[in-house]
Residue, then its C-alpha position, 0 to 999 in steps of 0.5 A: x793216208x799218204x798224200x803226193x801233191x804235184x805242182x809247178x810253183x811254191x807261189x801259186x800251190x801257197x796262194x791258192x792251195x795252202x788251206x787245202x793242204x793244211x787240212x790234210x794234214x790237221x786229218x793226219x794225212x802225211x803230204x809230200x809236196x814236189x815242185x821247184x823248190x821256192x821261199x814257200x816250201x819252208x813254210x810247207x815244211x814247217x807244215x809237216x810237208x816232206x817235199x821232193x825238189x823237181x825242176x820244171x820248164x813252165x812254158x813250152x814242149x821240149x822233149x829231153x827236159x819233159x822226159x827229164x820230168x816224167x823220169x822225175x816222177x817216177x823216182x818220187x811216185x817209187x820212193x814216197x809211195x803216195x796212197x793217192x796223187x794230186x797233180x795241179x797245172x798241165x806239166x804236173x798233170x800229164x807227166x804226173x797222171x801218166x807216171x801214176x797211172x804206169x805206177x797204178x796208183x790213184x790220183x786226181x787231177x786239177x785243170x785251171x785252164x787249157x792256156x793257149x794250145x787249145x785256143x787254135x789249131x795246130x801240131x801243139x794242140x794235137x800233142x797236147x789233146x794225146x798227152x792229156x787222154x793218156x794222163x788223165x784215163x785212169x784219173x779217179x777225178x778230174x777237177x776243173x775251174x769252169x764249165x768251158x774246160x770240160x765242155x773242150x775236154x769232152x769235145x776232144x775225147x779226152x775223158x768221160x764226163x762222170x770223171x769231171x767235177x767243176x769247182x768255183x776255182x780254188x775259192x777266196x778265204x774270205x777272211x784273208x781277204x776281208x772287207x777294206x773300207x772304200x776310199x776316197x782318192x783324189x785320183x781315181x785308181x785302177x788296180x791289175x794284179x797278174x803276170x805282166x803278158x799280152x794274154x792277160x790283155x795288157x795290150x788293151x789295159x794300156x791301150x784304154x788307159x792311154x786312151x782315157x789320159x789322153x781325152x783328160x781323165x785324172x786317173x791312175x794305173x797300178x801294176x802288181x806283178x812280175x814280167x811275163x812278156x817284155x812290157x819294159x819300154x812301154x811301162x817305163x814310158x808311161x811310169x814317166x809320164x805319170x799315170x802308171x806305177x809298176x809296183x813288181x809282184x808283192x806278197x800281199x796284194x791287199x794295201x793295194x785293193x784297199x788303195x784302188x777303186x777298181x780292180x781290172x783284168x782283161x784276161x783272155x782266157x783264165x781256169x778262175x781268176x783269183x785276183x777277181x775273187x780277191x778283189x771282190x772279197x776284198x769290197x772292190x768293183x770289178x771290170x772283167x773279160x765277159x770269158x769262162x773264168x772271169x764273168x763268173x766273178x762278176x754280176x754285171x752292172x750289179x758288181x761290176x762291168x764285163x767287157x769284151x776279150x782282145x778288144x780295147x774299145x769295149x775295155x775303155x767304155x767299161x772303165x769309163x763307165x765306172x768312171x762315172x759312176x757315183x762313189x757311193x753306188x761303187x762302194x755298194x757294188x763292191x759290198x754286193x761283190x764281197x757277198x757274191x763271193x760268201x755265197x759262191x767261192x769261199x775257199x772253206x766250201x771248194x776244200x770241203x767239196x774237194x776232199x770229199x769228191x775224192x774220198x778223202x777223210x779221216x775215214x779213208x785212213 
């Protein structure tokens, strides 16, 4: 069978999707992957992967670079002749699922979140609940990282509930990520790992760090990740004084969950968190947004803490909370952590589930 994977990111496809693909093509599936070309698609090709280069601008709606894009697509559907479409992230998935479905081939799509045009009303919204219903009424299946996500796409009519299959995220490959002893820091370390933006809730994580600086506690924050909105001036200003360290986005993110001793994102709003799944693989505590996407990581109190979105205050009294709490019982809810994500997320089970939601096997060649 001759796969077509459209995405938006080498990165993120790598990352998340990389056990997927690999199994592909360990059943003889011929993968052609097309997205923004990358210092992972060498490593896709090495795979066996043919890969097509296809700019994409991520963020916003202009209509010449997205038809550019859908035009795009179709050159590629035409020349590659995919037996089935898998399309990931929203530009991909509207374009790509309009562009198969004008085609008539088969294809799947994959919703990690609805970001924030669906967070409130407006025109962005409405030309974004059109695209998806054209995109997405000939999808086989329409995958979806939680519950929430397909309560809002059966709340807009974009499609039926039977082609919605929710998955635990792109699960953890729990050996990667595997246990990492607890440490014993002089300092306790608070580790984000993410795009540095105010939807992840940077403005809060800094508000209670600065917070807990200021009433006395030794504590650190550690930053992994590129600039997403214009953090500069304040990160600077509080690497200066000590308590942050900015370490830019990093490959492996693992000698920095083995330093810390617990990891926090005050997201507000996520598909699944992979780096709350890391983390926890990894045998750090969590403190989460109590959000679809994010308390699904946590057992809270058991695991770690959830607190509430856009809130600084709630931010603050979890970490505080974990502050206080003994060693000993953070390293016994990291280990609780590690086994709630065998249980639920380990990435062999969402890429067993997946193929065979869609048919895909040895058998459908």
């Amino acid at each position: 069978m001759k796969i077509l994977i459209l995405a938006n990111d080498d990165v993120g496809l790598y990352k998340f999707r990389k056990e997927l693909i690999e199994e592909l093509i360990s059943q003889d599936h011929e993968v052609a992957i097309s997205l923004p070309y990358g210092k992972y698609v060498d490593p896709f090709i090495d795979m066996g992967c043919t890969f097509f280069d296809t700019p994409i601008d991520r963020r916003g709606i202009n209509p010449k670079t997205d038809l550019r894009l859908f035009k795009r697509y179709r050159q590629i559907i035409v020349r590659s002749d995919p037996d089935m479409v898998i399309t990931y992230t929203i530009k991909p998935n509207i374009y790509g699922g309009i562009a198969s479905c004008m085609r008539g081939k088969k294809y799947s799509v994959n919703i990690t979140g609805l970001g924030t045009a669906f967070e409130k009303k407006g025109i962005l919204r409405t030309i974004v609940v059109v695209l998806y219903r054209l995109a997405l009424r000939r999808a086989e299946k329409v995958f979806v990282e939680n519950s929430s996500i397909k309560r809002e796409l059966l709340r807009h009519h974009i499609c039926g509930a039977g082609k919605i299959c929710v998955l635990n995220g792109a699960g953890v490959n729990t050996s990667y990520y595997s246990y990492l002893e607890y440490p014993k820091n002089p300092v306790f370390r608070f580790l984000y790992v993410g795009r540095v933006m105010k939807e992840k809730g940077m403005d809060e994580l800094l508000l209670a760090m600065h917070r807990l600086k200021t009433e006395g506690y030794n504590v650190i924050l550690d930053v992994v990740g590129r600039y997403e909105d214009d953090y500069t001036a304040v990160i600077n200003r509080y690497r200066e004084e000590g308590w942050l360290k900015y370490n830019g986005f990093r490959d492996d993110v693992r000698p920095y969950i083995a330093a810390c001793d617990c990891f926090v994102l005050p997201s507000y709003h996520e598909g699944m968190a992979n780096t709350n799944l890391e983390s926890a693989s990894c045998g750090r505590p969590l403190i989460t947004s109590d959000i679809p996407g994010c308390r699904e990581a946590v057992v809270d109190g058991a695991t770690g803490f959830l607190c509430k979105s856009k809130d600084a205050d709630s931010l603050y009294e979890a970490m505080k909370k974990m502050l206080s709490t003994e060693i000993d019982t953070r390293r016994a809810m990291g280990i609780a952590g590690r086994e709630h994500m065998r249980r639920r997320f380990d990435k062999k089970y969402v890429v067993n589930n997946t193929l065979r939601t869609i048919d895909i096997s040895r058998n459908s060649l």
